[in-house]
C-alpha positions as CSV (number, residue, x, y, z in Angstrom):
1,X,0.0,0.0,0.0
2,X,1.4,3.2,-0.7
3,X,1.8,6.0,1.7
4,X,-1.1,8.3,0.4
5,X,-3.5,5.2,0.5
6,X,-1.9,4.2,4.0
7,X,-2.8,7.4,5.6
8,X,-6.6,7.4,3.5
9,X,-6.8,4.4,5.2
10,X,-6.2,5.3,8.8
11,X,-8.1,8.5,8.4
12,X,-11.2,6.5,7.1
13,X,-11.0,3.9,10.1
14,X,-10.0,6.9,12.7
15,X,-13.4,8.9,11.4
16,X,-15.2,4.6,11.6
17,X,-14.2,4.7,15.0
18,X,-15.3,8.9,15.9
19,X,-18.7,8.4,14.2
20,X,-19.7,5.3,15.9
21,X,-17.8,6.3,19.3
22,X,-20.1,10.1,19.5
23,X,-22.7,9.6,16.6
24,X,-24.1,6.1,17.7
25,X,-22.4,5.4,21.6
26,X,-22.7,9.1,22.3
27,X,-19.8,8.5,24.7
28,X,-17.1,11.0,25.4
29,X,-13.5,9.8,24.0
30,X,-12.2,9.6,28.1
31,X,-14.8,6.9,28.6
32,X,-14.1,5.2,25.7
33,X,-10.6,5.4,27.3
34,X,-11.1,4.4,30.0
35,X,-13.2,0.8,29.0
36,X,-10.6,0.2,26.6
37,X,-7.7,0.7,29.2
38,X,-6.2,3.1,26.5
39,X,-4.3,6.5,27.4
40,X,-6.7,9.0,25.5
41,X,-3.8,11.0,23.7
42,X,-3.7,7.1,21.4
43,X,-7.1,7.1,21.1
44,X,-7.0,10.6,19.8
45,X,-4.6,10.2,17.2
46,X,-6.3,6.9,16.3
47,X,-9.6,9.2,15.7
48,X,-7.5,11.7,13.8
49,X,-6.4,8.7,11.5
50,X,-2.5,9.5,12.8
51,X,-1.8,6.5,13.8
52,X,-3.0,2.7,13.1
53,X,-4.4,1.0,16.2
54,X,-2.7,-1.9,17.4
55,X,-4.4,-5.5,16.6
56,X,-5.7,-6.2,20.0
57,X,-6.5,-1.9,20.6
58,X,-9.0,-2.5,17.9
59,X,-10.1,-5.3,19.4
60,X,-10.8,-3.5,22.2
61,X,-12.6,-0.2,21.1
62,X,-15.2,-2.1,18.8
63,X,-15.8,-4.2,21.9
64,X,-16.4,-1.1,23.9
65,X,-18.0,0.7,21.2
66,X,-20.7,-2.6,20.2
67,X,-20.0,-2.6,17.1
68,X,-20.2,-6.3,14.6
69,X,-16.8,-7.1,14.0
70,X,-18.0,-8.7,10.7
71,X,-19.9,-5.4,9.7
72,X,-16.8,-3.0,10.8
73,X,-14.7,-5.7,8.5
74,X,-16.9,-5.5,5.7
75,X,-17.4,-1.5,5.8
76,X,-13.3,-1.4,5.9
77,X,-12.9,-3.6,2.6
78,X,-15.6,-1.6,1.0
79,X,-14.0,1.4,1.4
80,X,-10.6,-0.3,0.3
81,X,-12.1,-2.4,-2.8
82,X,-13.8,1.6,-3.6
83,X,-10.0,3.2,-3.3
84,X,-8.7,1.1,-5.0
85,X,-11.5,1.0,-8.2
86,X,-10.5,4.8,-8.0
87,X,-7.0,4.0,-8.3
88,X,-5.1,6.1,-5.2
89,X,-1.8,6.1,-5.7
C-alpha cells in the first residue's frame, strides 16, 4: 500500500471509530478510554487517522464501542475495494 492510500486508510478507520464512538455510543472519548484501558492522547490520534491502532487496541474499542466485528470488516474492505476501483496512488 502506498503511503497516500496508507494514511486514506487510517483517516477512514479513525473517522469509523469517531462516528460510531459520539454519533451512535454518544460516549465521550475519556470513557471510551477508560473501558478500553487506553491512554486518551492514542485514542485521539487513532480518531484523527495519525496512527494505526494496534491489533488487540482495535479489538478492544469495537468491543467497547458494540460494534459487529464482521460489519466494521466489511465496511473497511468496502472502502478499500472503492480506493482502489479509483486507483489512489
Amino acid at each position: 500500500m502506498c503511503d497516500k492510500a496508507y494514511k486514506h486508510a487510517r483517516k477512514y478507520l479513525g473517522n469509523l471509530i469517531y462516528h460510531q464512538r459520539r454519533m451512535v455510543k454518544n460516549i465521550s472519548m475519556e470513557k471510551l478510554a477508560n473501558e478500553t484501558n487506553l491512554d486518551v492522547n492514542n485514542l485521539r490520534r487513532i480518531e484523527r487517522g495519525e496512527q494505526f491502532p494496534e491489533s488487540i487496541t482495535l479489538i478492544k474499542i469495537i468491543h467497547a464501542l458494540d460494534i459487529n466485528p464482521t460489519e466494521f470488516h466489511a465496511e473497511i474492505m468496502k472502502h478499500i475495494e472503492k480506493d482502489e476501483e479509483n486507483k489512489i496512488t
